[in-house]
C-alpha positions as CSV (number, residue, x, y, z in Angstrom):
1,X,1.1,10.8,7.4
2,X,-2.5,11.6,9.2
3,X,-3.0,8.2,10.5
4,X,-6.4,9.4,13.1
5,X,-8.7,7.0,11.2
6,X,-9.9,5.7,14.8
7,X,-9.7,9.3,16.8
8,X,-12.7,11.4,17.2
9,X,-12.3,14.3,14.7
10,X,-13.0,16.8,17.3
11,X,-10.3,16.3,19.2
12,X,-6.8,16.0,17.8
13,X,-4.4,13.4,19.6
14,X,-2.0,14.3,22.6
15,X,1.6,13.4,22.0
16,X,2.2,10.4,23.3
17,X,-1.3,9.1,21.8
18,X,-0.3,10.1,18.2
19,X,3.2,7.7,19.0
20,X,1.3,5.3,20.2
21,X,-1.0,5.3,17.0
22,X,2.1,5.6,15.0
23,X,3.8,2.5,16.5
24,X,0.1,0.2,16.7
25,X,0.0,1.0,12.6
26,X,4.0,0.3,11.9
27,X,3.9,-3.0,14.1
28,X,0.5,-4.1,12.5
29,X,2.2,-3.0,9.2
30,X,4.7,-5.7,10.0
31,X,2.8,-8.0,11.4
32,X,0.4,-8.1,8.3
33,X,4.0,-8.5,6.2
34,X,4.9,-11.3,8.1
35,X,1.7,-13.7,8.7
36,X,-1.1,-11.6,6.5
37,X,-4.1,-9.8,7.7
38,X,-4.9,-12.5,10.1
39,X,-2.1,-11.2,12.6
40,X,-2.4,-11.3,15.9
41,X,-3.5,-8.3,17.6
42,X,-1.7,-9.2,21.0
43,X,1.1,-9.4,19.2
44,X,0.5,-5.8,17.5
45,X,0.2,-4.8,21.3
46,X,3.4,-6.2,22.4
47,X,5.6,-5.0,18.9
48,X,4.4,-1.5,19.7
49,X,5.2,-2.0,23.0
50,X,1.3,-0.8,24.2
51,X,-1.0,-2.3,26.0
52,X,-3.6,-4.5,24.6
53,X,-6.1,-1.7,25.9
54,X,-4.3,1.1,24.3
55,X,-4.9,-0.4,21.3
56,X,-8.6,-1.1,21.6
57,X,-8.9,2.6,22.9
58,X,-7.1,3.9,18.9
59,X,-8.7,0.7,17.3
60,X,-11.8,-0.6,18.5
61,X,-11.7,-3.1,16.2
62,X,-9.3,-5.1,13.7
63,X,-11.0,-3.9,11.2
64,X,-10.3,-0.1,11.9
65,X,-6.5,-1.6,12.5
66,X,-6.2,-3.2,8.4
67,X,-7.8,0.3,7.5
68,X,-5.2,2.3,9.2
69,X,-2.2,0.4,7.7
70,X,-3.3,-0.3,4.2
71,X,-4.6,3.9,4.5
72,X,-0.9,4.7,5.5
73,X,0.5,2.5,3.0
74,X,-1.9,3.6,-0.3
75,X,-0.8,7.0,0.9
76,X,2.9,6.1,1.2
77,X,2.6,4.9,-2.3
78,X,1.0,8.4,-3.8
79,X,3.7,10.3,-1.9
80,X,6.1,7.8,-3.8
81,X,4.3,8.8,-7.6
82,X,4.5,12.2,-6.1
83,X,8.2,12.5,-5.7
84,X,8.8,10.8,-8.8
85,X,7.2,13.1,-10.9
86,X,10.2,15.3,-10.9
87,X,12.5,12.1,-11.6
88,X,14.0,13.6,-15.5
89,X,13.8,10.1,-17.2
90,X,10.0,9.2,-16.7
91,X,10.1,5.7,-18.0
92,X,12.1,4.8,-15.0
93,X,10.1,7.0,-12.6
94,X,7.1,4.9,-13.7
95,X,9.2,1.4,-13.9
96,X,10.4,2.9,-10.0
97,X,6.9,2.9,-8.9
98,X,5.3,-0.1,-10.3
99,X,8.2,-2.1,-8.4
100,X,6.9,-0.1,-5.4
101,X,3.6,-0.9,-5.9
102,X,4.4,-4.7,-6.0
103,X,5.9,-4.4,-3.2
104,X,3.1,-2.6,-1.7
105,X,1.0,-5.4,-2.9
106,X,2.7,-8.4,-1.6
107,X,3.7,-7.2,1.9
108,X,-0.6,-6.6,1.9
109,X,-0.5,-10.5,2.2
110,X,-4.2,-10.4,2.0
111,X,-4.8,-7.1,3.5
112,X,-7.0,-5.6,0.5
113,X,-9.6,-9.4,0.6
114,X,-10.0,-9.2,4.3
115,X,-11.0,-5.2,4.3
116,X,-13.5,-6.1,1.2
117,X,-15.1,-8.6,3.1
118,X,-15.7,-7.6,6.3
119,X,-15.6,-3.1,5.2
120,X,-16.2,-1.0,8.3
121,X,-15.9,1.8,5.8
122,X,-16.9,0.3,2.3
123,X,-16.0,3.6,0.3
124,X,-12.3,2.6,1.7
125,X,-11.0,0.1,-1.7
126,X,-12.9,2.5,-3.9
127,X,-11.1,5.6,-2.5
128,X,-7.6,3.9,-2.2
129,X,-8.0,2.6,-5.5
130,X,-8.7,5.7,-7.2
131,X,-6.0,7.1,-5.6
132,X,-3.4,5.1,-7.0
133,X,-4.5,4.8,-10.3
134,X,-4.3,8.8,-10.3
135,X,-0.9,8.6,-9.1
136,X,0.1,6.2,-11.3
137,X,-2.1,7.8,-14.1
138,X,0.5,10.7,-14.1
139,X,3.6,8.9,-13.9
140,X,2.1,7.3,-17.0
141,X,1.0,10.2,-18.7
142,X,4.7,11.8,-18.7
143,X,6.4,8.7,-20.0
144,X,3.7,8.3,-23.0
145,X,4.4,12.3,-23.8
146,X,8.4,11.2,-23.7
147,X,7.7,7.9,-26.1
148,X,8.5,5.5,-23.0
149,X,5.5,3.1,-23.4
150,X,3.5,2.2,-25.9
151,X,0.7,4.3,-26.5
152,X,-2.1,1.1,-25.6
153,X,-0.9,1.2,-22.1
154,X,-2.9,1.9,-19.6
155,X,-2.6,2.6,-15.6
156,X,-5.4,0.1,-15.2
157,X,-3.7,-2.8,-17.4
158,X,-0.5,-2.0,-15.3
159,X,-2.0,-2.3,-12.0
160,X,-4.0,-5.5,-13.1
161,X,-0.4,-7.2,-14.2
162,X,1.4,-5.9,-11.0
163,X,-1.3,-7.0,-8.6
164,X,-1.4,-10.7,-10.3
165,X,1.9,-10.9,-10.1
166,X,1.7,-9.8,-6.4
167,X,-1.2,-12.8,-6.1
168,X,0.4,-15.3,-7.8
169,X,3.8,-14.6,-4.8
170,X,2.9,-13.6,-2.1
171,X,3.1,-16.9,0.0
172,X,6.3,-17.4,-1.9
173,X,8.9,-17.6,0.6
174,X,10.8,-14.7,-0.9
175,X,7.6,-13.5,-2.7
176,X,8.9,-10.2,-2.5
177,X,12.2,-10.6,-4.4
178,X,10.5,-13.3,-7.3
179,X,7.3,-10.2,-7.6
180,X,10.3,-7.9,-8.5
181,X,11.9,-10.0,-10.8
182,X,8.7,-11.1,-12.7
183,X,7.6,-6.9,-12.6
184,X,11.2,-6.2,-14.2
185,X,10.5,-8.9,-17.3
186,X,6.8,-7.6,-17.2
187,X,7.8,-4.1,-18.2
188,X,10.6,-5.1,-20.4
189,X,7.0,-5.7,-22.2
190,X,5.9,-2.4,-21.9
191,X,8.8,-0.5,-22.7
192,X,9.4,1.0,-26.4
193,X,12.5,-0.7,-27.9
């Protein structure tokens, strides 16, 4: 996944740069996991195994840093709703990826609050919100035409549940595991008996 958000567009990386890009945004991806948006960025540096001026020179800021992971993640997701498009039962291709996007939203551990508040880009939540509801939007879509869901459902009223559930776990200490379990009773809910 293009991850160039901090590289001049004129000029496409060198090799080793787009690594080094690529292991800044997984250990920051991690990091972010681990102790929320708040990470440290020497510790970004050391994970990726970089110096701490390699990763000024991709990410000038931490700000450009959250942007770059929670890009590569929102765009993880909709390859994710892509691929399970062609899954042949769509309620559990849509079930499959609202687990995912819980996921998605707890391992943010307050990714998405700290890029509102202090946006380098402020067209970034818009666009990565819009982009998952139209992922999700479709996986909806074929479940309604195969009588999966009820026909009230909506991709908005499914994200708001699955993100307050994310919200309400995420400094569980397994909030990842009690998200999924209270997404899997959620959509019992949704699901036409």
């Amino acid at each position: 996944m293009p991850r160039d958000a901090a590289a001049p567009p004129s000029r496409p990386l060198r090799a080793d740069a787009r690594r080094n890009v690529d292991r800044i945004v997984a250990a920051a991806g991690a990091l972010i996991a681990e102790h929320g948006a708040d990470a440290s960025l020497e510790e970004v540096a050391r994970r990726a195994q970089v110096g701490s001026a390699t990763l000024h020179r991709h990410f000038p800021s931490r700000q450009a840093l959250l942007e770059a992971v929670f890009r590569d993640r929102v765009q993880a997701l909709c390859a994710k709703a892509r691929d399970l498009l062609a899954e042949q039962d769509p309620g559990r291709a849509l079930s499959t990826w609202l687990h995912a996007v819980g996921a998605h939203a707890v391992a943010n551990r307050g990714l998405g609050t700290s890029l509102m508040r202090d946006a380098e880009e402020p067209a970034l939540g818009e666009t990565c919100h819009d982009m998952i509801t139209e992922a999700g939007d479709a996986l909806l879509a074929r479940a309604r035409e195969a009588g999966a869901v009820r026909p009230e459902i909506t991709i908005g009223r499914l994200l708001k549940l699955v993100g307050a559930i994310a919200l309400a776990t995420e400094q569980d200490v397994d909030g990842p595991a009690e998200a999924d379990l209270l997404i899997a009773i959620a959509i019992e809910g949704v699901c036409v008996r």
